[in-house]
N, C-alpha and C positions, 0 to 999 in steps of 0.2 A: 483492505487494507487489504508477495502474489506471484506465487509459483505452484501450478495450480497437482504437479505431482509430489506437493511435500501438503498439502491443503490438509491431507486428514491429520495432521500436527497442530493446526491452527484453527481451537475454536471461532476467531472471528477471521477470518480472509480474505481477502479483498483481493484483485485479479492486478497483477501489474502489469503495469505500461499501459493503460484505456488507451493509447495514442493509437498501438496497431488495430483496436477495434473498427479505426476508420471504414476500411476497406471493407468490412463484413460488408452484407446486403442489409438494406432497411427491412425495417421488421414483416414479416408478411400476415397474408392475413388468417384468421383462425382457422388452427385445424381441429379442436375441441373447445368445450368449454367445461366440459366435466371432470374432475381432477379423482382421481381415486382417493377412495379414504376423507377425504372433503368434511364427512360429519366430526370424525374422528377430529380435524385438525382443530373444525372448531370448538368443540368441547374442551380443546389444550387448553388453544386461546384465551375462553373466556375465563377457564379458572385461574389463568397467570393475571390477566385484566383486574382481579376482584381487587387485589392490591397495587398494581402499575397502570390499569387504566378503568378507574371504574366508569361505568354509564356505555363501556362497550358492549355493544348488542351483537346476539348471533346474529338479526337479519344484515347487519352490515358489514361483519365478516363473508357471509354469504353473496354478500351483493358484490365485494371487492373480486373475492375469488369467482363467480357468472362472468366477473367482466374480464379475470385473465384469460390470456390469452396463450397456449402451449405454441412455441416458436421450435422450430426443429436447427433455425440455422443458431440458437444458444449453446444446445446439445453438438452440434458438430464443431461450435467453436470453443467448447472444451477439452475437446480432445486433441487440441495442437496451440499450447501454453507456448509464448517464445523461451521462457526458463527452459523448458527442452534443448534447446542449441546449444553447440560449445559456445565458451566463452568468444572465443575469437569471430564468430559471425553473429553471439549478442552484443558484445561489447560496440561494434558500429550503426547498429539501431539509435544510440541514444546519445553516444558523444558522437557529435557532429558539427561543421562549424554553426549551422541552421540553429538549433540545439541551446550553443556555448551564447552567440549573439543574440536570441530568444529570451534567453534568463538574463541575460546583465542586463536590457530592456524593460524585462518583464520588475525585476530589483528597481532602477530608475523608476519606473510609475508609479510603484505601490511603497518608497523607498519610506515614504512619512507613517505608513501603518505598519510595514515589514519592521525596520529597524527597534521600534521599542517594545514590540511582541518578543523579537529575540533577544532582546538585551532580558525582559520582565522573564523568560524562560530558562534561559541560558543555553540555547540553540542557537546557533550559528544561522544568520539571513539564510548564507547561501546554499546551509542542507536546506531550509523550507522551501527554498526555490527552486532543489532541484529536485524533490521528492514531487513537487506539482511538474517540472518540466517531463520526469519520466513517466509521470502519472497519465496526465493529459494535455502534455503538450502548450504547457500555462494557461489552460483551461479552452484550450483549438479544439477540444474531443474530449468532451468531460461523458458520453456516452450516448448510444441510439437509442434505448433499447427503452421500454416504460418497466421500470422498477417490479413491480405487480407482475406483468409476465414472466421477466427472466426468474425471480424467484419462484413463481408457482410452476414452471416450468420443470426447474432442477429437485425443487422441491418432491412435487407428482408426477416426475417422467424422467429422472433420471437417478436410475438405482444407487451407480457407483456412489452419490452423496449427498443422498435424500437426506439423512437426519440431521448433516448441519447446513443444507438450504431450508428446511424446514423452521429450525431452528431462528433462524435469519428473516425468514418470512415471517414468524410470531411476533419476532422484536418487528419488523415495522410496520407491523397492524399496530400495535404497542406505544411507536414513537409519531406517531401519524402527526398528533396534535403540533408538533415539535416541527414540523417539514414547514418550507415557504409554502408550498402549491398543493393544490388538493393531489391524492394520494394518485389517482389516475393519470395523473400528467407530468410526474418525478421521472426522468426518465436517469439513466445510469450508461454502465459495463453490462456486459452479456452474463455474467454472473450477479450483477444486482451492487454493483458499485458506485457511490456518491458523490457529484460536487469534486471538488480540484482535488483533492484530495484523497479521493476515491477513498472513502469512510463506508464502510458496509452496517448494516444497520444494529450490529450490536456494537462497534464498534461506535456509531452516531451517539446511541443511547449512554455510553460509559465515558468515553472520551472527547468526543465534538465541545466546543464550548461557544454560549452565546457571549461575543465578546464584548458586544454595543449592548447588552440588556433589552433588546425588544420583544424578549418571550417569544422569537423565532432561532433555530441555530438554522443558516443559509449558508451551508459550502458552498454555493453556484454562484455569489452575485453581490457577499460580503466579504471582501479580504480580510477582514478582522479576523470574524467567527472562522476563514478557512485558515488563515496563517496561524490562530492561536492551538486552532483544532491539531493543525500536526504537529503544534511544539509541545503540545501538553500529552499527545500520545506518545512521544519520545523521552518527556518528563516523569509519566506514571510506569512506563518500561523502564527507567532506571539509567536515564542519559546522566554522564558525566561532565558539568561544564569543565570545557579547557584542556580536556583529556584527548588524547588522538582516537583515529577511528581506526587504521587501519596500515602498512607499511609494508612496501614490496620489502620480498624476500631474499637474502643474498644465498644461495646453498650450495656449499659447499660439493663437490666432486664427488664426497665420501660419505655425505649427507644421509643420516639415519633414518630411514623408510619410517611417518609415523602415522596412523590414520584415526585421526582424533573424531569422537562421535558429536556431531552439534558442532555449534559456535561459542559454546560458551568457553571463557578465559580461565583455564586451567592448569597451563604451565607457567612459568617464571621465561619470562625473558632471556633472561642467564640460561638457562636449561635447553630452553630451543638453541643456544648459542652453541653450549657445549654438544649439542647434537648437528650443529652445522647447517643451521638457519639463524643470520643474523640481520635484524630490521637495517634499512639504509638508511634511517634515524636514529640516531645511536639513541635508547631509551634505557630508565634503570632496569639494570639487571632481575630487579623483583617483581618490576611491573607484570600482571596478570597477562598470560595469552594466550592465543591457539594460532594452530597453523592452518591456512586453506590453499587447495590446490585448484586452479582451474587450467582450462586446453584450453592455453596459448596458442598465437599463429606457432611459435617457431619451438612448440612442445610444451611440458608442464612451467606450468605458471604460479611462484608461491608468492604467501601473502603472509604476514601476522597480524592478527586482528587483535582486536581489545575490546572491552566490556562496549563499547559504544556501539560497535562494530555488529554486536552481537544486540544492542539494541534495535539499529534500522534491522536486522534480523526481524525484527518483534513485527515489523512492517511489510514484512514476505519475507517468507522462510527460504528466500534462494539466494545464494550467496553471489548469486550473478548481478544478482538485482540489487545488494546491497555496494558491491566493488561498481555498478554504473551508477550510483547516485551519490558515492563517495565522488568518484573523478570526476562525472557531470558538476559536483559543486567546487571542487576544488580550481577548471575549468575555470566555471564561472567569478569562484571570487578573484582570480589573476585578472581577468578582463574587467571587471567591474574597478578592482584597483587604479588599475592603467587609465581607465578611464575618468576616475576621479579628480586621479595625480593630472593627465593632461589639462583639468579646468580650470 
């Protein structure tokens, strides 16, 4: 679950957008198999196991980590996150008409499992549809990469955030039993991202839900267990049914310079008002908010955001990523509308 220079804020992180991972190179072939520190990890391991997974064995934490694989093009594709861009050259990565006509399609197919997961949630179809559209491209690039490598990679060869790929690597030695496919063959994001949804593995273990009860949770290949997965991680974050997300800014000429820390909703409506931002939605004055500023084509670009706003927050901490999967869905539910109303 993805901006990867706000990451060390977000115990469980997930890389957004798997789409642009397309173009990486397929994975090549090993350049080690010896991961430093290796004993050490497994001795974590097994003692977290004694209560989350008993019967796991060092030799098979051993045998998993012989078989990763250290990938150099992981490490170079962390260092150039699209949440780096201004808004004005990310915001066309994702709304697109390819993009808007994709998800009202992808809504029509799965229209009999999507609709009462978001009715049973109180998340909106077309935020589910459009956190998988920005995700993976409605599952077109749900990742290259085998799960196993990219995390033992970042884990044991890449300093700036060893301790929460590490971290992330424990949980799915951990959540193994829980995956469709033996653990070898899961493949992801170049940071170890899951299924439509790109659920990273602490994230799978807390949040993912098996929706059909077959004692597997398959983000790859069950729309259930994937649609419920991202309504219930917006649910346990603190989504508001019914509540807005988000509302361009009118401001004012004389507009009071304000640089608010986070996304969380800590002014009043009214109060942004009297400081000379007011929503083009007229909302009450007491409602909770904050202000976000991004680089617009045609200069600063504001926003007020509300609790909700600040939940897709909880989904990647970049505010680019949360303003493209608000208007990706908003996009999409007008077309979906239209299309309905024409049948």
């Amino acid at each position: 679950m993805v901006n990867f220079s706000a990451m060390k804020h977000l115990p469980m992180l997930r890389p957004a957008a798997a789409a642009l991972c397309a173009a990486l190179a397929a994975p090549a072939a090993a350049t080690t198999r010896a991961h430093p520190g290796q004993a050490e990890f497994v001795r974590e391991v097994l003692a977290e196991a004694k209560t989350q997974r008993p019967g796991l064995t060092a030799a098979h934490v051993n045998r998993v980590l012989e078989d990763a694989v250290k990938q150099q093009g992981i490490i170079d594709a962390m260092t150039r996150p699209a949440e780096a861009k201004p808004w004005h050259q990310y915001r066309p990565i994702f709304i697109t008409p390819q993009r808007i006509s994709g998800g009202v399609k992808f809504w029509r197919e799965h229209t009999g499992v999507l609709e009462p997961i978001a009715a049973e949630y109180g998340v909106p179809p077309e935020l589910i549809v459009a956190i998988i559209g920005v995700e993976t491209a409605y599952g077109g690039n749900t990742g290259r990469w085998r799960v196993v490598d990219a995390l033992a990679t970042l884990a044991f060869h890449y300093p700036p955030r060893a301790p929460y790929f590490r971290g992330e690597l424990k949980r799915l030695l951990l959540i193994e039993d829980l995956l469709p496919q033996p653990l070898g063959e899961v493949k992801g994001s170049y940071a170890g991202a899951m299924g439509l949804g790109q659920f990273m593995p602490t994230s799978y273990a807390t949040w993912a839900v098996d929706h059909d009860a077959d004692g597997r949770i398959d983000l790859w290949n069950d729309f259930g267990d994937a649609f419920a997965s991202v309504a219930n991680y917006f649910v346990a974050h603190g989504w508001q049914p019914g509540q807005p997300v988000a509302d361009p800014a009118i401001a004012a000429a004389d507009a009071r310079r304000i640089q608010p820390q986070g996304f969380e909703p800590v002014y009043a409506v009214g109060q942004l008002g009297a400081w000379g931002y007011a929503p083009a939605t007229a909302r009450h004055p007491d409602l909770q908010a904050t202000l976000v500023r991004v680089d617009g084509a045609a200069g600063d670009e504001f926003w007020i955001t509300y609790r909700n706003f600040f939940v897709v927050t909880r989904y990647n901490r970049s505010p680019l990523y949360a303003l493209a999967v608000l208007q990706l869905a908003q996009e999409i539910a007008a077309a979906r509308r239209a299309e309905v109303a024409a049948q």
